[in-house]
TORKOL-4160 file (C-alpha; in steps of 0.2 Angstrom, whole numbers, padded with zeros to 4 digits, m for minus):
121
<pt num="1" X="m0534" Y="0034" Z="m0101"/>
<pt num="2" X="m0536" Y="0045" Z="m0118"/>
<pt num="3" X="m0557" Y="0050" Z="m0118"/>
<pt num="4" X="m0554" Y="0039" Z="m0137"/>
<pt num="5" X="m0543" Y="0026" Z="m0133"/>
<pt num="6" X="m0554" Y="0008" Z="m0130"/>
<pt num="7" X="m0538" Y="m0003" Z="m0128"/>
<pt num="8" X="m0541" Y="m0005" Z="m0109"/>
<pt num="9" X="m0562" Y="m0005" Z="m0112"/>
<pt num="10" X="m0563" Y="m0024" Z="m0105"/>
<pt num="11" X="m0573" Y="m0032" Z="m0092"/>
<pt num="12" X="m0558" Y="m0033" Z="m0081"/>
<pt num="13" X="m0555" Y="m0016" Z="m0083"/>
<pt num="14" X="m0572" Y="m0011" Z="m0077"/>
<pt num="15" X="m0572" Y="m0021" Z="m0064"/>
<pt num="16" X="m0555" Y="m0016" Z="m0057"/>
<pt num="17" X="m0561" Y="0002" Z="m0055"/>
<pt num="18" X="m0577" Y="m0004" Z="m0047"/>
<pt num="19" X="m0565" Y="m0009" Z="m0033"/>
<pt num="20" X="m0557" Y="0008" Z="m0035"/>
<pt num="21" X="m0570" Y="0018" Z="m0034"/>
<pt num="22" X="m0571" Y="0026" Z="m0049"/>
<pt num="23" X="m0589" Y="0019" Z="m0054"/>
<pt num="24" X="m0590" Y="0033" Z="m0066"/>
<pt num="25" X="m0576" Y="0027" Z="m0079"/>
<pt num="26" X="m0581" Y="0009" Z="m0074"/>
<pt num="27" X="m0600" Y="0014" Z="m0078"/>
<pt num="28" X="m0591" Y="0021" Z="m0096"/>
<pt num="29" X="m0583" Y="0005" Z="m0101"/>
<pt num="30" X="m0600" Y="m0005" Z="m0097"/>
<pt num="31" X="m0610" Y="0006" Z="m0108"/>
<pt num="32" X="m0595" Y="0008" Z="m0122"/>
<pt num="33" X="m0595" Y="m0012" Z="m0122"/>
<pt num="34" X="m0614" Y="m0014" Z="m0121"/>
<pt num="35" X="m0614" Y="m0004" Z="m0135"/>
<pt num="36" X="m0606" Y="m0019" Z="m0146"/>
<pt num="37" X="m0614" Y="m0033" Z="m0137"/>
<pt num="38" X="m0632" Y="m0027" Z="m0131"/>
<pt num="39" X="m0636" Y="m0045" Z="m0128"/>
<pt num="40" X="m0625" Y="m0046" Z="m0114"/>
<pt num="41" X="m0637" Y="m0044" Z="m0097"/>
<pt num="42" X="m0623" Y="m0046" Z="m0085"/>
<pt num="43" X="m0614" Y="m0031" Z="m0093"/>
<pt num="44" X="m0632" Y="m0022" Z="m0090"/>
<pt num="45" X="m0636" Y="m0028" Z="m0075"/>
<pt num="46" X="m0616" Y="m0022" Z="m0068"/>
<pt num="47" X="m0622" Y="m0004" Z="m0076"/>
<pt num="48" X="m0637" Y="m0005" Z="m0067"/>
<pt num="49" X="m0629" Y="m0006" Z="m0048"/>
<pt num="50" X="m0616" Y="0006" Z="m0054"/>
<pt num="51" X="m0630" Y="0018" Z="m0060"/>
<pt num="52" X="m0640" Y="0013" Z="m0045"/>
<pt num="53" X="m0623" Y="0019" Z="m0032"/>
<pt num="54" X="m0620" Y="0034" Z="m0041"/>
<pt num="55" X="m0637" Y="0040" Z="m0037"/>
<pt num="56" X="m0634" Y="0035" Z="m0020"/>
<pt num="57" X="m0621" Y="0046" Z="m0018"/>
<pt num="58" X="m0622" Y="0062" Z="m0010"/>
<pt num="59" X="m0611" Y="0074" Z="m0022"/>
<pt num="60" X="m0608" Y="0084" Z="m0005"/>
<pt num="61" X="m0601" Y="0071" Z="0006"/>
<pt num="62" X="m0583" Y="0078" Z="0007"/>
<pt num="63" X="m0576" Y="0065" Z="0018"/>
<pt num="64" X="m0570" Y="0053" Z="0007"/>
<pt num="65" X="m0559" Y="0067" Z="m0004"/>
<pt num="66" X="m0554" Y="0076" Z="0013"/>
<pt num="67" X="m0548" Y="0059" Z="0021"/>
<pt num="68" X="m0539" Y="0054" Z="0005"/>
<pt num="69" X="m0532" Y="0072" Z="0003"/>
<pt num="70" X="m0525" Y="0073" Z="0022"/>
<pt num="71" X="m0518" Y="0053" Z="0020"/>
<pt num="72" X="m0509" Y="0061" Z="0004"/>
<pt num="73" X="m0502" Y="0076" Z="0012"/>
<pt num="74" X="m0496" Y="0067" Z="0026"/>
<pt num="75" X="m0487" Y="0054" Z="0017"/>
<pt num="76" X="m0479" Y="0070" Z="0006"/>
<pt num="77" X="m0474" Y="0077" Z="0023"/>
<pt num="78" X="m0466" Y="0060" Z="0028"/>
<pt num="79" X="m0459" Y="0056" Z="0011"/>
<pt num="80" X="m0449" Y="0074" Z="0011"/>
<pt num="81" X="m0441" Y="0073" Z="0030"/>
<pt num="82" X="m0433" Y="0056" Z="0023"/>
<pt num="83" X="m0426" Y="0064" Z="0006"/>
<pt num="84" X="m0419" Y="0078" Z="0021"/>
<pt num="85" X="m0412" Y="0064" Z="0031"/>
<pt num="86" X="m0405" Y="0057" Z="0017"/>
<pt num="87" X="m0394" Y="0071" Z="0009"/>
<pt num="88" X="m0389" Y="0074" Z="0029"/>
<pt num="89" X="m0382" Y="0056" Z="0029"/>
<pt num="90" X="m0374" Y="0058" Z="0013"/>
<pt num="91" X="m0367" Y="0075" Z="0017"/>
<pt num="92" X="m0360" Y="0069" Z="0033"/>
<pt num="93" X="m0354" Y="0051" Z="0027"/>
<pt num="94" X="m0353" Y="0054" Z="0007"/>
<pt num="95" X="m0360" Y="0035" Z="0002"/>
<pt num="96" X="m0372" Y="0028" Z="0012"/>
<pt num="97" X="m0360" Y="0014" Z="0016"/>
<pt num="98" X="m0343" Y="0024" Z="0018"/>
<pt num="99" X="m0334" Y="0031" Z="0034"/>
<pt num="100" X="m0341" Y="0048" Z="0041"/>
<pt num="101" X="m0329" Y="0060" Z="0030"/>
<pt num="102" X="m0321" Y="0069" Z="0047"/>
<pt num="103" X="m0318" Y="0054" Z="0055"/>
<pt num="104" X="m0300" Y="0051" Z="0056"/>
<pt num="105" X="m0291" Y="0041" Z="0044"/>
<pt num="106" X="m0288" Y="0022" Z="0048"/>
<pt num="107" X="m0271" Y="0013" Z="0047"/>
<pt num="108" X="m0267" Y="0002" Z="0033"/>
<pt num="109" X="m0277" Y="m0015" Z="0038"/>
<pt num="110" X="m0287" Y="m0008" Z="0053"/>
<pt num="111" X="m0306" Y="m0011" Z="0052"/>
<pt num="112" X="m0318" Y="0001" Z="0061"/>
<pt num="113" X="m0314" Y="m0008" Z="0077"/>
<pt num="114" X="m0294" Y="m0003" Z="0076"/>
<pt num="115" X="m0279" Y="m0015" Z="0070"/>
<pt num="116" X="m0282" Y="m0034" Z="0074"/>
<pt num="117" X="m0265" Y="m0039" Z="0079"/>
<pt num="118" X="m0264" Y="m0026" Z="0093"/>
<pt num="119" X="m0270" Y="m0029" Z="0110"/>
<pt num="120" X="m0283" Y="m0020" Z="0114"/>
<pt num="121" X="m0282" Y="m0016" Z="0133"/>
């Protein structure tokens, strides 16, 4: 979100990245909007708990980011192994759906379990 754009400066808005976490933009939006309603005590009294938790905070607690940080890596790790087992597969079979390209041809009206008006012994 642009530092001057004030599209998104709602209640909702605020509220939403209370439940994110990000008490410091949500803290931003509250004072922007109590700036043009001062009236307002539930938009001051939600300043005032998000004031109050940010100073809670211990800015040296790196648990959270490192916890985010190795979820994140670990989910890049998994996503690339599936994009490598996905060029494989369409190496080996070209379309996810088609037949492996050496397997050997099939005749006219055979399906993958040979021709159905042979006898299969």
């Amino acid at each position: 979100m642009a530092a001057t754009d004030r599209t998104f400066h709602t209640v909702t808005m605020a509220r939403m990245l209370v439940q994110q976490g990000e008490l410091a933009r949500a803290a931003d939006i509250y004072r922007y909007l109590l700036r043009g309603s001062p009236e307002r005590d539930d938009l001051a009294q939600a300043l005032a708990r998000i004031e109050d938790e940010l100073a809670a905070k211990d800015p040296y607690d790196l648990v959270t980011p490192l916890t985010e940080w190795a979820a994140l890596t670990l989910e890049a790790g998994m996503l690339a192994r599936l994009q490598t087992l996905r060029r494989c597969l369409r190496q080996r079979r070209g379309p996810l759906t088609g037949p492996a390209r050496d397997d050997p041809p099939q005749a006219a009206g055979a399906g993958p379990w040979g021709d159905p008006d042979k006898e299969q012994g």
